[in-house]
C-alpha positions as CSV (number, residue, x, y, z in Angstrom):
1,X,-40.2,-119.7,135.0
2,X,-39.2,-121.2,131.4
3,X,-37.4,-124.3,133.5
4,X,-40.7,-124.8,136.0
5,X,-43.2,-125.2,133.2
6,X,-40.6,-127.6,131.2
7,X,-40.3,-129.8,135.0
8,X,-44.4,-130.3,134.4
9,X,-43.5,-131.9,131.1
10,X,-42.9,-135.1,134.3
11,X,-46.7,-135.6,135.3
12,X,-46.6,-135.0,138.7
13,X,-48.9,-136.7,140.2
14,X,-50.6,-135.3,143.7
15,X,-53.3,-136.7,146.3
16,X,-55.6,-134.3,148.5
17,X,-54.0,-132.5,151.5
18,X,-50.4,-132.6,148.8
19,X,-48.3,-129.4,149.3
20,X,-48.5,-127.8,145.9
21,X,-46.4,-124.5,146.3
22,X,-46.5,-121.4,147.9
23,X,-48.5,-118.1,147.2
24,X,-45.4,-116.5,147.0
25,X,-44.7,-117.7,143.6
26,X,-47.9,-119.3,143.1
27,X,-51.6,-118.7,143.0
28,X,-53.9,-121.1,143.7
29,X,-56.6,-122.5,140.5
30,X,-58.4,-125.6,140.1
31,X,-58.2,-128.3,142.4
32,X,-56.1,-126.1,144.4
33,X,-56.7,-124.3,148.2
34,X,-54.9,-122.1,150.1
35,X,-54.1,-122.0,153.5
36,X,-51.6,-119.8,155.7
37,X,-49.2,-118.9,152.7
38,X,-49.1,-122.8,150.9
39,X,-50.9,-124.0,148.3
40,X,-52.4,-127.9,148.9
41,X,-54.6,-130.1,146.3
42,X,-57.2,-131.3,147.2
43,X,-58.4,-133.5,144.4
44,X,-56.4,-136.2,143.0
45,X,-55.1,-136.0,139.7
46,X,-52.0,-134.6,138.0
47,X,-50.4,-130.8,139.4
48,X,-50.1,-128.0,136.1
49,X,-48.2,-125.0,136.1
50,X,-49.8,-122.4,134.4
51,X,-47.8,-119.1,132.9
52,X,-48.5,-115.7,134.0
53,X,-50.3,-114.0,131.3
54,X,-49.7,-110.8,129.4
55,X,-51.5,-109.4,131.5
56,X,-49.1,-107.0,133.5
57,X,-51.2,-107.8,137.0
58,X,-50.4,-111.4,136.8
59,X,-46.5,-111.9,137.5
60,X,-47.3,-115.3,139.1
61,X,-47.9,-119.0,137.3
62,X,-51.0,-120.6,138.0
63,X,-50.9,-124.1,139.7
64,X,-53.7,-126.6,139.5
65,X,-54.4,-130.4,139.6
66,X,-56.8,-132.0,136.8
67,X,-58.1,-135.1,138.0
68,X,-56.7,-138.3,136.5
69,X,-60.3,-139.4,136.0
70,X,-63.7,-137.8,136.1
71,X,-64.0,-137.2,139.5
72,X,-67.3,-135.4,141.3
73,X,-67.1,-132.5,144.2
74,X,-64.4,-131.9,146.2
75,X,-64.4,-130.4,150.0
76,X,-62.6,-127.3,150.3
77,X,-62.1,-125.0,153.6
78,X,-65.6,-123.0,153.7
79,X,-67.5,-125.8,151.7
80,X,-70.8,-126.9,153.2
81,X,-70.9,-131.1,153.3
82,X,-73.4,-133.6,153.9
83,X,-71.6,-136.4,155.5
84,X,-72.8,-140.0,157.1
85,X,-71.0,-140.3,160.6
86,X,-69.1,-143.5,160.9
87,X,-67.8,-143.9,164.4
88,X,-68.5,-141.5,167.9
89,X,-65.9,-141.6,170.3
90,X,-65.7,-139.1,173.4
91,X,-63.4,-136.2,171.9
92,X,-64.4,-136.6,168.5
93,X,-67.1,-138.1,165.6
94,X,-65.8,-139.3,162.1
95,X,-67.8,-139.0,159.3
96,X,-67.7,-139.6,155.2
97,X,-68.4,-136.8,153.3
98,X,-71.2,-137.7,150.8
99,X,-72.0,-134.2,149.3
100,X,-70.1,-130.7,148.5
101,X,-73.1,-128.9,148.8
102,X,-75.8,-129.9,146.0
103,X,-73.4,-132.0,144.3
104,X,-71.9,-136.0,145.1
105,X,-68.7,-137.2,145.9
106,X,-67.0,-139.8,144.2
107,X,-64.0,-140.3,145.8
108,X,-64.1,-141.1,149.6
109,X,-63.4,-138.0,151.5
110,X,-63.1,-138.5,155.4
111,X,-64.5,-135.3,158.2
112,X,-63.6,-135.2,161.7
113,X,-65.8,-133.0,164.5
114,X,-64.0,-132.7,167.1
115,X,-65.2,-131.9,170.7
116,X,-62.8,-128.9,171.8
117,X,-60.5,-127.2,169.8
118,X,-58.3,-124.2,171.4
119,X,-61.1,-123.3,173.6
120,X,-63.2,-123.3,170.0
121,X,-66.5,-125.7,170.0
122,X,-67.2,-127.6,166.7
123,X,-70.2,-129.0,167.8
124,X,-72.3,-126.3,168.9
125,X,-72.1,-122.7,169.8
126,X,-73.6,-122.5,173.3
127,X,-72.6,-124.5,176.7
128,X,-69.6,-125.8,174.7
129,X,-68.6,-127.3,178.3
130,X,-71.5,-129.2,178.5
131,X,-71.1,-130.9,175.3
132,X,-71.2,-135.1,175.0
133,X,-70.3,-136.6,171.3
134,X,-72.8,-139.6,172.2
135,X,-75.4,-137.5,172.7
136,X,-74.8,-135.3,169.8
137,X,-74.1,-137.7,166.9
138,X,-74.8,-141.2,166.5
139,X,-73.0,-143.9,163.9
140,X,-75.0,-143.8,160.4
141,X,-76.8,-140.2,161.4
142,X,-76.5,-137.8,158.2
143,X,-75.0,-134.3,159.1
144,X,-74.6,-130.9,157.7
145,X,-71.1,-129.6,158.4
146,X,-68.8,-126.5,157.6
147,X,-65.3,-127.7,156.4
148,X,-62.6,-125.9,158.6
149,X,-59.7,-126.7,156.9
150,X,-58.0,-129.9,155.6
151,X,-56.8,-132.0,158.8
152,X,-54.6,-134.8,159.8
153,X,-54.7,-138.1,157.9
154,X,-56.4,-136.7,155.4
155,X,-59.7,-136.0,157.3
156,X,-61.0,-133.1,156.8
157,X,-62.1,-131.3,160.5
158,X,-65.4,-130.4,160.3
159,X,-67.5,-128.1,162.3
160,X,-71.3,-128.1,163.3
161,X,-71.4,-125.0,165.8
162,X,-73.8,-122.9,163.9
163,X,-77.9,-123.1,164.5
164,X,-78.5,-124.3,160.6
165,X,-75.7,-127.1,161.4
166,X,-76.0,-130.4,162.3
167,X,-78.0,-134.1,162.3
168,X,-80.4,-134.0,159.2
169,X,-81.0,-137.0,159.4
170,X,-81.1,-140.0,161.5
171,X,-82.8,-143.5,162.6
172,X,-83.9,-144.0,166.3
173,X,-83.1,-147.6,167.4
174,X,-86.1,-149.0,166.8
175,X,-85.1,-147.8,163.2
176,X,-87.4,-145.8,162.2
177,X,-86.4,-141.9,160.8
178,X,-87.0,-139.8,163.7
179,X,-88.8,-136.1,163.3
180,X,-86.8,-133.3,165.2
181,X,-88.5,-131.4,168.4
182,X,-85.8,-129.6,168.9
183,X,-82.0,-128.1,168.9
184,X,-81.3,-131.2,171.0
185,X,-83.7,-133.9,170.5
186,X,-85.4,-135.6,167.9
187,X,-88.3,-138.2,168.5
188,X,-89.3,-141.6,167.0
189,X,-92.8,-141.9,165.1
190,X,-93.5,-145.2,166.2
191,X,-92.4,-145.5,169.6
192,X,-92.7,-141.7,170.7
193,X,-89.1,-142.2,172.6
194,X,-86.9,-139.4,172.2
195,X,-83.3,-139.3,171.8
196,X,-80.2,-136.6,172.4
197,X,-79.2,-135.0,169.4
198,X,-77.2,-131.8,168.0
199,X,-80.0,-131.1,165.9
200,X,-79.5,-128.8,162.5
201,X,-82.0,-126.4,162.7
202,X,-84.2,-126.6,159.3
């Protein structure tokens, strides 16, 4: 254990998604997330190894990441996120994530819904066949999302199946911010036309 704390002396430096260590040996602390048995960062900053304490319940070291720099909110798995989608294609919307909850962001974390996962639905919860990104999401619309669990390339997957989930926000072409009608439709002020949307449910 001795040798492992001395190795730290290094500055190891680690970026979101970074294989930290195992919960095996390890337990998870700041900046840190577990997921099936390994411990990943998901901020960027430098990994410490924290010693087991007197305490004789705590055999394992600690591990965490401090940021290099003051850094805001980071998305973990369970995290609610408001994020601003950024492109819609046929399986799958991407989005930047804006807030963790209440708080900002302030380095650029990217979310992916996808259309089917598994048999799963991240879109909605009901007539998951019937599901059509374009008519659920639309680029610049402002979504609440539950973070599933940190994806590939370093996008977190992101899930809006739940009633309270989805667009928040969003302009209708004639760009004007449209009032919701209901779970799948929100309506322009000005020009009264209505467009398809997986509506989050205020």
């Amino acid at each position: 254990m001795v040798m492992e704390v001395e190795k730290e002396k290094e500055e190891v430096m680690v970026t979101p998604g970074e294989v930290l260590g195992y919960s095996s040996t390890l337990i998870p602390g700041k900046g840190a997330y577990l997921h099936n048995k390994t411990i990943h960062a998901s901020l960027t900053g430098r990994r410490v190894i924290i010693p087991p304490s007197d305490s004789p319940h705590q055999k394992r070291s600690i591990v965490e990441v401090t940021g290099h720099k003051g850094h805001g909110a980071v998305p973990e798995p369970g995290s609610i996120v408001i994020a601003r989608v950024t492109k819609v294609m046929a399986k799958m919307a991407s989005a930047d994530i804006m807030c963790v909850g209440t708080k900002s962001v302030k380095e650029k974390f990217s979310g992916v819904i996808r259309k089917y996962v598994d048999r799963q639905q991240d879109v909605r919860a009901t007539e998951i066949d019937k599901v059509d990104m374009h008519l659920s999401f639309r680029n610049g619309d402002i979504v609440k999302a539950f973070v599933l669990s940190l994806g590939d390339a370093r996008a977190y997957y992101l899930s809006t199946a739940k009633n309270e989930l989805g667009v928040v926000s969003a302009e209708s072409i004639g760009g004007a911010t449209m009032v919701p009608i209901s779970y799948t439709e929100m309506q322009c002020p000005l020009t009264g036309q209505i467009e398809q949307r997986k509506v989050a449910k205020v």
